[in-house]
C-alpha atoms as one frame of an Amber mdcrd trajectory, in Angstrom:
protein
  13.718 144.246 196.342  11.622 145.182 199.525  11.960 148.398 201.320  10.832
 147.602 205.250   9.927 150.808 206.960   7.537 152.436 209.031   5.706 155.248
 207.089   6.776 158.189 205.715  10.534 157.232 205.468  10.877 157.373 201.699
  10.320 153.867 200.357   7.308 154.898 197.323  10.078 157.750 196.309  12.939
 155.199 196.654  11.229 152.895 194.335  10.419 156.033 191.758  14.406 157.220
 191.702  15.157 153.269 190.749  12.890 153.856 187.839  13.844 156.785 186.584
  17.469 155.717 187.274  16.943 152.598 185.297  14.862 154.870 182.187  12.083
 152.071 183.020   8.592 152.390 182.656   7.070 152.909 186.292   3.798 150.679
 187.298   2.459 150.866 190.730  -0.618 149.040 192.384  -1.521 149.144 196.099
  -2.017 145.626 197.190  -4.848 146.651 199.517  -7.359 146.894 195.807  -4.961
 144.830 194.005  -5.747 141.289 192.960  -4.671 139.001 190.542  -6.176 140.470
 187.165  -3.883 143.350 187.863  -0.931 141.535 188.156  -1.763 140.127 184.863
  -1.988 143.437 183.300   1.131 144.614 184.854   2.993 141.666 183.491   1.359
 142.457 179.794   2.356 145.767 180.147   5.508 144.847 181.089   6.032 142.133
 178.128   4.835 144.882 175.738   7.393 147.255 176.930  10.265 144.948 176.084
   9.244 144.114 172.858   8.434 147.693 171.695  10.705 149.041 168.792  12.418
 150.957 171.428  12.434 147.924 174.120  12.291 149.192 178.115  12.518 147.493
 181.590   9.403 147.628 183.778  10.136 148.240 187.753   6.414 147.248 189.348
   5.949 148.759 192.630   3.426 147.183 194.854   2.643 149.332 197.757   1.824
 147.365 201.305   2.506 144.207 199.740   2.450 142.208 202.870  -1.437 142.888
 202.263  -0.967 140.443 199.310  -1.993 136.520 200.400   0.211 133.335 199.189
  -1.733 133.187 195.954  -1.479 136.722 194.660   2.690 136.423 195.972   3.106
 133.018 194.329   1.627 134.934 190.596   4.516 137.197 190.653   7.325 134.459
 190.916   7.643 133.659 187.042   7.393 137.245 185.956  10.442 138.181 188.435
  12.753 135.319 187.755  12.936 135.581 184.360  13.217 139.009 184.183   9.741
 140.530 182.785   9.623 143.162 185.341  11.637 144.390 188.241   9.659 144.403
 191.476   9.815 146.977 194.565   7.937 146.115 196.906   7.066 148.689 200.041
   5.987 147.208 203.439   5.663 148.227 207.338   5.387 144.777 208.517   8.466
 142.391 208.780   8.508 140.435 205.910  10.067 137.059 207.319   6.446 137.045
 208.385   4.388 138.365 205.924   6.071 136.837 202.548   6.162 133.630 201.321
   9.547 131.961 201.269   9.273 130.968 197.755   9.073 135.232 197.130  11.086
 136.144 199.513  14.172 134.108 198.841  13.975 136.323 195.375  14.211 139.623
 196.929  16.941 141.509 198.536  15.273 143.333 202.126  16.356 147.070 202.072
  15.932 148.320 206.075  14.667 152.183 206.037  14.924 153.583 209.079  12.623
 156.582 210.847  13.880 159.971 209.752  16.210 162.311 212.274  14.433 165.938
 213.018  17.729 167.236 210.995  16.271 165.165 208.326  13.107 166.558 208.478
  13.830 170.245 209.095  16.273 169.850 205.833  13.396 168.826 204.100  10.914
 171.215 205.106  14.039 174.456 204.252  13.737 172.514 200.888   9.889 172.520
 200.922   9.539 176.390 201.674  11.577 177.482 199.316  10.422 175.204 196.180
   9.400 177.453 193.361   7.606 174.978 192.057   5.649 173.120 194.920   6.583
 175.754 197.732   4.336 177.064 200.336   5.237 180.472 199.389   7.371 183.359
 200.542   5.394 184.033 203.688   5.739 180.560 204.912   9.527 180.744 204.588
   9.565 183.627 207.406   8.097 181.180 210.428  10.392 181.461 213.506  13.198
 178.722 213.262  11.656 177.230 216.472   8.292 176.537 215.167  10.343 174.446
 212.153  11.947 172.296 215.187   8.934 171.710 216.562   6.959 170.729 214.139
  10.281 168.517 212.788   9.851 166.746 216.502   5.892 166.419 216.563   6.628
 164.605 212.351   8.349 161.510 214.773  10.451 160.540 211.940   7.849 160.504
 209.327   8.646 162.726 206.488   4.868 162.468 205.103   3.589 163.413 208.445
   6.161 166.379 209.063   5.137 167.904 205.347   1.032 167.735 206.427   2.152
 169.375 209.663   4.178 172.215 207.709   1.880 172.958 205.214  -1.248 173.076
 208.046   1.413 175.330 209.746   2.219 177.674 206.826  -1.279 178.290 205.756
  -1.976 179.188 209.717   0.833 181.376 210.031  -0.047 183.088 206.533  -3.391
 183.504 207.444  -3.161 185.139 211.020   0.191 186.622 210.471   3.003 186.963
 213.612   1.039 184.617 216.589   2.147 183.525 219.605   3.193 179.188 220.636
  -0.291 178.615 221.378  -1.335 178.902 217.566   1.464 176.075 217.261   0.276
 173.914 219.918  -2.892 173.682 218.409  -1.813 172.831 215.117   0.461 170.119
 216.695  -2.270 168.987 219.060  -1.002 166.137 221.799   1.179 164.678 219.321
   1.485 160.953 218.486   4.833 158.238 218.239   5.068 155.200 216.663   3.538
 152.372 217.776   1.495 149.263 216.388  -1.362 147.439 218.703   0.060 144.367
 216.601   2.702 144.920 214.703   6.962 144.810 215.367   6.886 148.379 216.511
   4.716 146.627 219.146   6.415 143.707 219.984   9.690 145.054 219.870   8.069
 147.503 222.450   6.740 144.729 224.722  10.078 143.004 224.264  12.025 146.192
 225.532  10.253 146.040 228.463  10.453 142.599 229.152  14.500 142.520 229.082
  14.520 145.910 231.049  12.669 144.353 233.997  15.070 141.075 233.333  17.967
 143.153 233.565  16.810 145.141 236.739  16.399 148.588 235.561  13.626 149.952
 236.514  13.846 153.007 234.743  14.317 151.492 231.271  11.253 149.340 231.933
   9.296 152.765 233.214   9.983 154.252 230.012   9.118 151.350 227.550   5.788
 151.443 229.723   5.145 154.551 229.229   5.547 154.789 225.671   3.492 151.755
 225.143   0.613 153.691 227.224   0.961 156.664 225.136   0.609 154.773 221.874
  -2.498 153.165 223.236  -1.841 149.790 224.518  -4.522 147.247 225.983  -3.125
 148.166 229.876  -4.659 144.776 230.557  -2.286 143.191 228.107   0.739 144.886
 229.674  -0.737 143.581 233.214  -0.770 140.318 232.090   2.973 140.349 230.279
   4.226 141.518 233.723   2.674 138.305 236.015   4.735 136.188 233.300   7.492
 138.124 233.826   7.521 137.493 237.166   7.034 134.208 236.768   9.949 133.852
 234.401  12.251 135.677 235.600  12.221 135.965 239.543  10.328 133.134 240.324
  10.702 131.436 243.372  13.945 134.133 244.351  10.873 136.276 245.306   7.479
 135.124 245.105   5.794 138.642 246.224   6.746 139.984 242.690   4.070 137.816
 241.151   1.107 138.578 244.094   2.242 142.441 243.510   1.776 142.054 239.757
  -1.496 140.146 239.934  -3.051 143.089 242.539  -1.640 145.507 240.004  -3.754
 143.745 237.393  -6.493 143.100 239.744  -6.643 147.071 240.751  -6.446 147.841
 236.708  -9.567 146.013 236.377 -11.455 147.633 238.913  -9.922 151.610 238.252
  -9.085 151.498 234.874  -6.898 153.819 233.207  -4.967 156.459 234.737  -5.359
 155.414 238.223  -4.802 151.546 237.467  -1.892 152.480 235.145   0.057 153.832
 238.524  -0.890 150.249 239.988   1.028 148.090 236.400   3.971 151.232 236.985
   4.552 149.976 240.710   4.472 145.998 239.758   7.023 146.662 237.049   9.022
 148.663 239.427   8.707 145.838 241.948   9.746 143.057 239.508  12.857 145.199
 237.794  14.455 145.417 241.485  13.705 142.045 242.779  16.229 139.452 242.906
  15.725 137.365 239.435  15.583 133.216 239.233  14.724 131.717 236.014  15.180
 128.263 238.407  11.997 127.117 238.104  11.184 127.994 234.389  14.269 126.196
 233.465  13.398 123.291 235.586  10.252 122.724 233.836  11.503 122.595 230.546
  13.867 120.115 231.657  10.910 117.678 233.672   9.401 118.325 230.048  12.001
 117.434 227.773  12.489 114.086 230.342   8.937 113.785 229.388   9.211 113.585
 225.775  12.470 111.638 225.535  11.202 109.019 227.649   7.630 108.415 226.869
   4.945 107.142 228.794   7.228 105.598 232.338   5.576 103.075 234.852   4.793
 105.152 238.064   6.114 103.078 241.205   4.157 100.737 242.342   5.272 101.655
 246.425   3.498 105.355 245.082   0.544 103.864 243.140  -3.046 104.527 244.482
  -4.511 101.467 245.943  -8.249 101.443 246.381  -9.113  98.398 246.158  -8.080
  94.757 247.562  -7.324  93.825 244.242  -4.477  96.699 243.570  -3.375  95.872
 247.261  -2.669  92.321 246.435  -0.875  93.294 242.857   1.417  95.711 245.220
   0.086  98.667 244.687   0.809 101.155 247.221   3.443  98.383 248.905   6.403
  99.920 250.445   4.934 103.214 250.779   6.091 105.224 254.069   3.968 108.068
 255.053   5.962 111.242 255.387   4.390 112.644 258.269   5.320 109.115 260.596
   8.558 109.778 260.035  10.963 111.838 261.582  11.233 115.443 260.491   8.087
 114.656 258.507  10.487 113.439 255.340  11.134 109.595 254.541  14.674 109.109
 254.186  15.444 107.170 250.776  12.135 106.718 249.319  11.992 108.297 245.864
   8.982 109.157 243.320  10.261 109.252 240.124  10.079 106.480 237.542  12.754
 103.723 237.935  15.270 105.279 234.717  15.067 108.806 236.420  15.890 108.427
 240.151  18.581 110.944 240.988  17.621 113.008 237.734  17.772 116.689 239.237
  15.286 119.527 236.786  15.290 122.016 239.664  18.313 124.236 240.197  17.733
 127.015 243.031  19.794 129.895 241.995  20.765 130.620 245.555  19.599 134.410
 244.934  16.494 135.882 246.939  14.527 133.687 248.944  15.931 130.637 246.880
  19.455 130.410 248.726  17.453 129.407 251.263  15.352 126.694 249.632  18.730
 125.462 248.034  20.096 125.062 251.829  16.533 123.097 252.360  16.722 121.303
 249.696  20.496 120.275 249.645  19.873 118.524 253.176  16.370 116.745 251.354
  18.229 115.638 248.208  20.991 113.636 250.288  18.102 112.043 252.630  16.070
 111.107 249.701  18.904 109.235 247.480  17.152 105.811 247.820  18.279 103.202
 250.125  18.732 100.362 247.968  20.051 102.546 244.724  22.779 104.959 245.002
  22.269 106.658 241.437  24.193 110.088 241.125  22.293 113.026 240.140  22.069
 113.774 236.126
């Protein structure tokens, strides 16, 4: 099995309760030093164990085995499918990415999930009073509120919110009955969770994206801000908000994307925290503005045209003709020039390849700016179906 977590949400203890459950012997390695002469003396170990006059199952637990590459993964497959040892393995990366398939499909994912603060405060009652590993009877008289805070500042990470306690109980044992700013410096600023390239930070970039999608501009503030507090590239962000803009509102309102490229333009030249107000008012901007994906859309379709039908002839009445030689093959023949005609549009002359007149990629959403372009371009699209052809639209 695989426990997928962030740290400090149980899964090395998880993996030592399935052990002791199971009476089985209990290896561990840390796949960071790890390589595959240990794996070998696992698996002897292991073999050993069930032959013994008193025969016993192995669970192996391999801490941060994403850290592990294909051929140190693809070693363990025998051992685990025919039963030599149990594997655990503990990991705060998503394994679809980081396991092979050939693993993977072998293992049953176990989701562990940050801890609540009524988690954590349960476990640091527990912790105070522990005559074995407790912090003492002085520790267990700090104020009820300092417990919640310190449960908050632990952000779900059991490990964390036990450093924080004991650095807390050793303080308050020390100096006796102080005052919150003896607490606020054993806290400090505080920290959340966040990755500068893992899911916690994609998810995060994600968030935002579909909060500025759906238009709430609070929602996309927040994710914004908590991606500045855990100490995102700003520049990143910047950039992540042009193609959001491009996306997503497109032609409904093209100022979104000039107001996000500014905002990355003024990041560049003030930097962080004056630029950051700069990104906050471009996101703001492209959450409230009226959204077309017209355009994105459109160009998949010209693209998929473009890879179903291959390499088309270009007209010849739209060919270049430089020469007296392409003149007399036809290049260029039959070519009316817009701006001679009235309205500065040629009625009926097309430009696509011969199999695609009347294909239509482009769909104005008739939101923002773009109800007007689909009123424009209504009126074009019946003046340009061609005069000799009458193909409907696909």
């Amino acid at each position: 099995m695989i426990f997928w977590g962030p740290p400090g949400t149980g899964k090395t203890t998880l993996a030592r309760l399935v052990a002791q459950y199971s009476d089985a012997e209990f290896l561990t390695l840390s796949a960071v030093m790890a390589g595959v002469k240990d794996i070998r003396e696992a698996v002897a170990k292991a073999q050993e164990s069930l032959h013994a006059s008193l025969p016993k199952r192995t669970v192996l637990f391999i801490d941060e085995i994403h850290r592990f590459n294909k051929g140190q993964q693809d070693a363990l497959l025998p051992f685990v499918e025919d039963g030599t040892l149990t594997l655990v393995g503990a990991t705060t990366e998503n394994p679809s990415f980081e396991l092979n398939g050939a693993l993977l499909s072998r293992l049953r994912v176990f989701v562990l999930r940050p801890l609540s603060e009524s988690d954590i405060e349960e476990l640091f009652s527990r912790a105070l009073i522990d005559a074995e590993r407790g912090l003492g009877e002085g520790a267990g008289t700090m104020p009820e509120q300092w417990l919640q805070s310190l449960a908050m500042a632990a952000d779900g990470d059991a490990r964390r919110g036990l450093i924080l306690l004991e650095t807390a109980a050793e303080m308050w044992q020390a100096f006796g009955d102080q005052d919150d700013s003896l607490l606020e410096k054993i806290i400090g600023r505080g920290w959340r969770r966040f990755d500068k390239q893992g899911d916690a930070f994609y998810d995060q970039i994600s968030a935002l994206h579909k909060a500025v999608r759906g238009s709430d501009p609070d929602a996309a503030l927040y994710w914004y801000a908590r991606m500045l507090d855990g100490g995102a590239d700003v520049t990143y962000i910047a950039r992540r908000v042009v193609r959001m803009t491009i996306e997503d509102i497109g032609l409904a309102d093209p100022r979104a994307q000039s107001i996000a490229l500014h905002a990355w333009d003024t990041y560049e030249r003030l930097g962080s925290p004056e630029g950051d107000l700069a990104v906050a008012q471009a996101i703001v901007y492209a959450a409230v503005a009226s959204k077309s994906n017209a355009v994105y859309s459109g160009f998949q379709a010209a693209t998929a045209a473009v890879r179903q039908h291959g390499s088309l002839e270009v007209p010849m009445h739209i060919r270049n003709a430089p020469t007296k030689l392409m003149k007399d093959l036809g290049y260029a023949s039959g070519y009316r020039y817009d701006h001679d005609e009235a309205g500065a549009h040629a009625e009926g002359q097309t430009f696509l390849p011969d199999p695609l007149i009347g294909s239509v990629f482009y769909h104005p959403s008739g939101r923002g700016l773009e109800s007007k372009i689909a009123q424009r371009l209504n009126v074009l699209r019946r003046q340009g179906k061609p005069l000799d052809k009458n193909k409907g639209g696909t």
